[in-house]
C-alpha positions as CSV (number, residue, x, y, z in Angstrom):
1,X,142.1,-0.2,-141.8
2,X,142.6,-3.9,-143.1
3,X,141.2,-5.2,-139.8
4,X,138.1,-3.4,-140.2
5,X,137.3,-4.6,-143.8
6,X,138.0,-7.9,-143.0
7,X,135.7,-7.6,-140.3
8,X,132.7,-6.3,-142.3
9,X,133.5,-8.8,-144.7
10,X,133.5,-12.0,-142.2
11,X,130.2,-10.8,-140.7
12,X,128.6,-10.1,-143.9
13,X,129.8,-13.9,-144.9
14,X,128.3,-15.5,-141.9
15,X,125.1,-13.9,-142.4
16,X,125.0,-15.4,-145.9
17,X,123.6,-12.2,-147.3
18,X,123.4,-10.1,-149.9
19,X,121.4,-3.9,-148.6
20,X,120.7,-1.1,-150.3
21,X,119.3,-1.0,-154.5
22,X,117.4,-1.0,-152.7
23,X,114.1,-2.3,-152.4
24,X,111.5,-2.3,-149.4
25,X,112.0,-4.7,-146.4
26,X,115.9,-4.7,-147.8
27,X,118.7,-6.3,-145.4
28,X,121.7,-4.0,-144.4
29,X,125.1,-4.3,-142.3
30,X,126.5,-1.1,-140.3
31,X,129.5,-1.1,-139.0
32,X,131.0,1.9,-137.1
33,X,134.2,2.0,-135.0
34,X,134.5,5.2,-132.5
35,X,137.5,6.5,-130.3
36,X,137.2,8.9,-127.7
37,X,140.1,10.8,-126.0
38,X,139.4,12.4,-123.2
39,X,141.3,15.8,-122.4
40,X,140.6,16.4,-119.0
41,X,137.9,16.1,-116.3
42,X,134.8,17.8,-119.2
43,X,136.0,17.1,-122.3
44,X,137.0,14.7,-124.8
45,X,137.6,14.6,-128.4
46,X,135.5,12.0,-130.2
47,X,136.4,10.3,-134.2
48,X,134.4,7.9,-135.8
49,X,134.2,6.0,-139.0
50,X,131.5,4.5,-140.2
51,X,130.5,1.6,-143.3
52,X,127.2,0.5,-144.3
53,X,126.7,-2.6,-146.8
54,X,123.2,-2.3,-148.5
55,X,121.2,-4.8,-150.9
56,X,121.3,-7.8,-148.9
57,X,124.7,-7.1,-147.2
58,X,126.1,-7.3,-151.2
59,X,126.7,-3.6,-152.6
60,X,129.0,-1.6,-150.0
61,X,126.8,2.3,-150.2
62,X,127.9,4.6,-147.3
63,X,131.2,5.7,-145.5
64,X,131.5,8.4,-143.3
65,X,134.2,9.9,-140.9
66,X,133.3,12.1,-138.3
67,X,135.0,14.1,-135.4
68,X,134.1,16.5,-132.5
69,X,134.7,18.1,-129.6
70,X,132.4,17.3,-126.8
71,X,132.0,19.5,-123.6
72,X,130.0,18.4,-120.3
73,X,128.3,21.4,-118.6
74,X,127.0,19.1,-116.3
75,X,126.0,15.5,-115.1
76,X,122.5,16.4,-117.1
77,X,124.3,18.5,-119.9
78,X,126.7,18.2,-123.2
79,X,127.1,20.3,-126.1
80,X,129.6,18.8,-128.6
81,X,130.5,20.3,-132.4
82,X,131.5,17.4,-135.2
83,X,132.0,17.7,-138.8
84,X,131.2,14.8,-140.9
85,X,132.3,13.5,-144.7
86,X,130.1,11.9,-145.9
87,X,130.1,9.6,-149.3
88,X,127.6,7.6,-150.4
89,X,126.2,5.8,-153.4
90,X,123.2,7.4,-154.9
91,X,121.0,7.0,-158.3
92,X,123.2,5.5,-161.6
93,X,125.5,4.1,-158.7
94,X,127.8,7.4,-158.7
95,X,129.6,8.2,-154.9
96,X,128.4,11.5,-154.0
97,X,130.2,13.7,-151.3
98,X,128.9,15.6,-148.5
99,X,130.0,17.9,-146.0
100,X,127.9,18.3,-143.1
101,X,129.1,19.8,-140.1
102,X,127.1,19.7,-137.2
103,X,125.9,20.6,-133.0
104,X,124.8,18.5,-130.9
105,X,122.5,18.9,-126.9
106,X,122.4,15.8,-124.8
107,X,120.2,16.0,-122.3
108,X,121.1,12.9,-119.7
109,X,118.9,11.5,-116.9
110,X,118.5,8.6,-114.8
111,X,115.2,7.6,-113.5
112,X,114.6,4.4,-111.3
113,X,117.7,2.7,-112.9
114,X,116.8,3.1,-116.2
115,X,119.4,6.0,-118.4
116,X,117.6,8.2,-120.7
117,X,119.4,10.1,-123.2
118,X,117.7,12.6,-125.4
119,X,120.2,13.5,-128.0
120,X,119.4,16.9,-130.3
121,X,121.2,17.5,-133.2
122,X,121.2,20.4,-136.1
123,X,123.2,19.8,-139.4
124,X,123.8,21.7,-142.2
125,X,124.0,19.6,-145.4
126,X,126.4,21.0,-148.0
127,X,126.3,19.3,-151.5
128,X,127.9,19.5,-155.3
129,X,125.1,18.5,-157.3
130,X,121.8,19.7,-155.0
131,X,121.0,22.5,-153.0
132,X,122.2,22.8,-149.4
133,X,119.7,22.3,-146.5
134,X,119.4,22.1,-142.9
135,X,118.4,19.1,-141.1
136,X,117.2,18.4,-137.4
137,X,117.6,14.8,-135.7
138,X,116.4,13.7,-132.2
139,X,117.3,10.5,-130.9
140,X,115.6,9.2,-127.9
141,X,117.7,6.5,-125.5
142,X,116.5,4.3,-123.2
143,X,119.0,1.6,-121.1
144,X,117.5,-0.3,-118.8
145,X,118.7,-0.9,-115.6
146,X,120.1,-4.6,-115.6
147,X,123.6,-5.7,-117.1
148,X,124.5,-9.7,-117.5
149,X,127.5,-11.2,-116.9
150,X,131.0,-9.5,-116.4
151,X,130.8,-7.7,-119.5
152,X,127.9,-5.6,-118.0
153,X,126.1,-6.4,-121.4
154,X,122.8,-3.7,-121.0
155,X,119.6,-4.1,-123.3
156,X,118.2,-0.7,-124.8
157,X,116.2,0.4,-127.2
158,X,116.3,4.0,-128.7
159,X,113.4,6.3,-131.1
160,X,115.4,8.8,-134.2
161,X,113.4,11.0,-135.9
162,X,114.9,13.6,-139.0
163,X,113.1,16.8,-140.1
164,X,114.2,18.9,-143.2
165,X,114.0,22.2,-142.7
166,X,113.0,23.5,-146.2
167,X,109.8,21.5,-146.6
168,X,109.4,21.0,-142.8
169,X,108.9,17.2,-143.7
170,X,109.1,14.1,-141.5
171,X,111.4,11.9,-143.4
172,X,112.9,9.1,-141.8
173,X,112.7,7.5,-138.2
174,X,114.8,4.6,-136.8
175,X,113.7,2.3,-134.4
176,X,116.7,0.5,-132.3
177,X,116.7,-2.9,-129.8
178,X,120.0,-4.1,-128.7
179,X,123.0,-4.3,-125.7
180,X,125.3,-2.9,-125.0
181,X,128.9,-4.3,-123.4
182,X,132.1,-2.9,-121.9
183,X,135.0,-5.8,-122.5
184,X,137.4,-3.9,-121.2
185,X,138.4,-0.5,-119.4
186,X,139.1,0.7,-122.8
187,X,137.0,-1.5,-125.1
188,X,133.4,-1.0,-125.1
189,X,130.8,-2.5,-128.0
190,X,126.8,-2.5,-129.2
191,X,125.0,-4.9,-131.0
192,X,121.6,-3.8,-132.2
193,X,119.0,-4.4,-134.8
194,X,118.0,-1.3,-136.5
195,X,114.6,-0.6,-138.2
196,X,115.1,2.1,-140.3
197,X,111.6,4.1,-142.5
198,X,112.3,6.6,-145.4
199,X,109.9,8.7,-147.1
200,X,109.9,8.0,-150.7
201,X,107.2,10.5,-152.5
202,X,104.1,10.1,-150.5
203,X,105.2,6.5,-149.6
204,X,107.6,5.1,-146.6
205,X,110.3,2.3,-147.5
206,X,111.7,0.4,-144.5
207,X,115.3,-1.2,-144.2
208,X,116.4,-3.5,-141.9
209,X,119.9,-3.3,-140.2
210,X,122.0,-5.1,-138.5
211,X,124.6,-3.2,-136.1
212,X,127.9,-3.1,-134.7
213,X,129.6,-0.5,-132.8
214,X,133.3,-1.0,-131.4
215,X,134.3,2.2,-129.0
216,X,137.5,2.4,-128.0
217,X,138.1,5.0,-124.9
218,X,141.3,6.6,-123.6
């Protein structure tokens, strides 16, 4: 656990920022860390933790752990469950919990080198202090088909869109660019810049984020 704050912290110092308070066109640093154990041939057991640094990289906002069961039906096909904690700074700077359990479809295809991923995903939001709901995400992947140097580092880029249920509202989408890299058999990592939109009332605030995933895989 030390190791990963320290980590946070040295990239938020070299950036020289300060994300969240959290004002349009605001600067953010997400940094998640995944492991995935495989228990046989289909399936695997996946756990991730997650921080995000808002206001200009200053005022530390989100954390989240997550873990799931995945299951391949096929080379086109997975269906995983996860349940997700979920705290996070909201209005007069209070942490608010959530619990969100949640399914996910991943459709998987390649096509003239490229790998598309089409990633479905229904939660149900449980909360103290505001009436559940259920939300829908899609998330759209596309790697292209060349990898540099021998960390096979891959560009892709990747669409998110989130629809509430009770209102059937549209309200966020996040645009991703970034690469991809395996380091080792059991060390794999993404770097990525994140555009993220939010519906606030009638109008849309945008955030931008800068990513880093470290997946370990056993």
């Amino acid at each position: 656990m030390g190791k990963r704050v320290f980590m946070v912290i040295g990239i938020v110092l070299l950036l020289g920022c300060n994300v969240y308070a959290y004002d349009d066109g605001d600067f953010q640093v997400w940094n998640t860390e995944v492991e995935e154990v495989k228990i046989n041939k289909n399936s695997k057991i996946t756990l991730e933790e997650e921080f995000r640094f808002a206001n200009d990289a200053s005022d530390f906002f989100y954390h989240h752990y997550d873990g799931g069961y995945v299951y391949a039906m096929n080379k086109f096909l997975d269906l995983g469950i996860n349940y997700r904690q979920v705290y996070e700074k909201k209005q007069g700077k209070k942490i608010k919990q959530e619990n969100r359990p949640h399914i996910n479809a991943i459709l998987k295809h390649d096509l003239f080198g490229f790998s598309l991923e089409d990633r479905n995903r229904l939660e149900y939001r449980h909360f103290d202090y505001q009436p559940d709901t259920f939300r829908y995400r899609n998330k759209f992947t596309v790697k292209f088909p060349w990898k540099f140097t021998k960390f096979k580092i891959q560009p892709f880029i990747a669409d998110e869109i989130f629809l509430v249920f009770y209102n059937k509202a549209f309200t966020r989408n996040r645009f991703y660019t970034g690469a991809g890299a395996t380091f080792t058999k059991n060390l794999k990592g993404e770097l990525f810049y994140l555009l993220q939109s939010n519906r606030d009332g009638k109008k849309w605030k945008q955030s931008n984020v800068l990513g880093v995933k470290i997946k370990l895989v056993f």
